[in-house]
C-alpha positions in Angstrom: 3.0 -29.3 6.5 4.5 -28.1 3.2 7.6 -26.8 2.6 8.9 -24.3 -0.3 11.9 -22.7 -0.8 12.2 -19.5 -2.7 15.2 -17.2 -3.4 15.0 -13.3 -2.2 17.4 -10.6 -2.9 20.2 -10.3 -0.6 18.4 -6.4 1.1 15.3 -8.3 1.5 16.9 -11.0 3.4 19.1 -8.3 5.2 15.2 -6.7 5.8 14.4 -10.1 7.5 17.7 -10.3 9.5 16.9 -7.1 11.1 13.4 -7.5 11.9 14.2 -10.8 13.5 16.9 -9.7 15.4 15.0 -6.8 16.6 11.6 -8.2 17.5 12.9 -12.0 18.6 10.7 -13.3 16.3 12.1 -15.9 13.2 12.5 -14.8 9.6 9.6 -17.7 9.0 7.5 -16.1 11.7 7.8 -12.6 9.2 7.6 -14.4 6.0 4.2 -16.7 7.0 2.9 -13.1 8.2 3.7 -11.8 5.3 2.0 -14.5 2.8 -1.0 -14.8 5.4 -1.7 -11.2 5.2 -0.3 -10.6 1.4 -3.1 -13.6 0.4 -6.0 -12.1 2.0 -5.6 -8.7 0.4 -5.3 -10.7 -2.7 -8.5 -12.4 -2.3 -10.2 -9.3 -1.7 -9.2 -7.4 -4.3 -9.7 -10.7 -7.0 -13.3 -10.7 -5.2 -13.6 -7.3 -5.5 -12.5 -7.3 -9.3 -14.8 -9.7 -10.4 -18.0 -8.7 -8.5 -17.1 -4.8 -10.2 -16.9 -7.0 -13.6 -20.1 -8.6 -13.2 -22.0 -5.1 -12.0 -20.6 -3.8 -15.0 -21.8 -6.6 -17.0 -25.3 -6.1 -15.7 -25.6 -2.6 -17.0 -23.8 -1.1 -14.1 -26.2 0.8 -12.3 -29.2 -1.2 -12.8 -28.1 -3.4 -10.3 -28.9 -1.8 -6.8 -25.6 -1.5 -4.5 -27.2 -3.7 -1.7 -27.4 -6.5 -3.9 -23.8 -5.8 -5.0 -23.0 -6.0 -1.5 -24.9 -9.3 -0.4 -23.1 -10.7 -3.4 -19.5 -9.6 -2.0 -20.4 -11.6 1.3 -21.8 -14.8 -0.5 -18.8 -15.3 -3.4 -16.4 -18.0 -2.9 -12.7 -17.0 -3.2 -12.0 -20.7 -4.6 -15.2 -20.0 -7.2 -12.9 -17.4 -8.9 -10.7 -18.5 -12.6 -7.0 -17.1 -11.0 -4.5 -16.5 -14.2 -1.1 -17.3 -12.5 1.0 -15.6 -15.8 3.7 -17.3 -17.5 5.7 -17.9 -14.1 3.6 -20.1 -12.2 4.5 -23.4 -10.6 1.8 -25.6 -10.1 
């Protein structure tokens, strides 16, 4: 299992505090939650993004929306080029 260690602003972590105290759940439990759920809405919207590029590509409305659709369910995620900006850390 990986580990990674990231600094958060002092209200987030204060956010955190809380939620654990309240629910008797870890700040970890709320923070994998968080990047679980936060990285599938990702995905979907990247998929989304470059299935609406392509459509456009192919003239937009001469491609029926059914096919759009079938094409949503058969993309890879890992199939897509990702541009992580200047602040990644690979």
């Amino acid at each position: 299992m990986a580990m990674l260690t990231l600094r958060i602003s002092d209200d987030l972590n204060d956010r955190l505090t809380m939620m654990a105290e309240k629910t008797g759940r870890t700040k970890t439990w709320f923070v994998k939650k968080l990047i679980r759920e936060g990285l599938a809405d990702l995905e979907d919207q990247i998929m989304a993004e470059k299935a609406f590029a392509e459509y456009h590509a192919a003239g937009g409305r001469n491609q029926p929306m059914i096919e759009w659709s079938e094409y949503l369910k058969s993309a890879e995620v890992d199939d897509l080029p990702y541009d992580e900006g200047p602040a990644s850390t690979k």
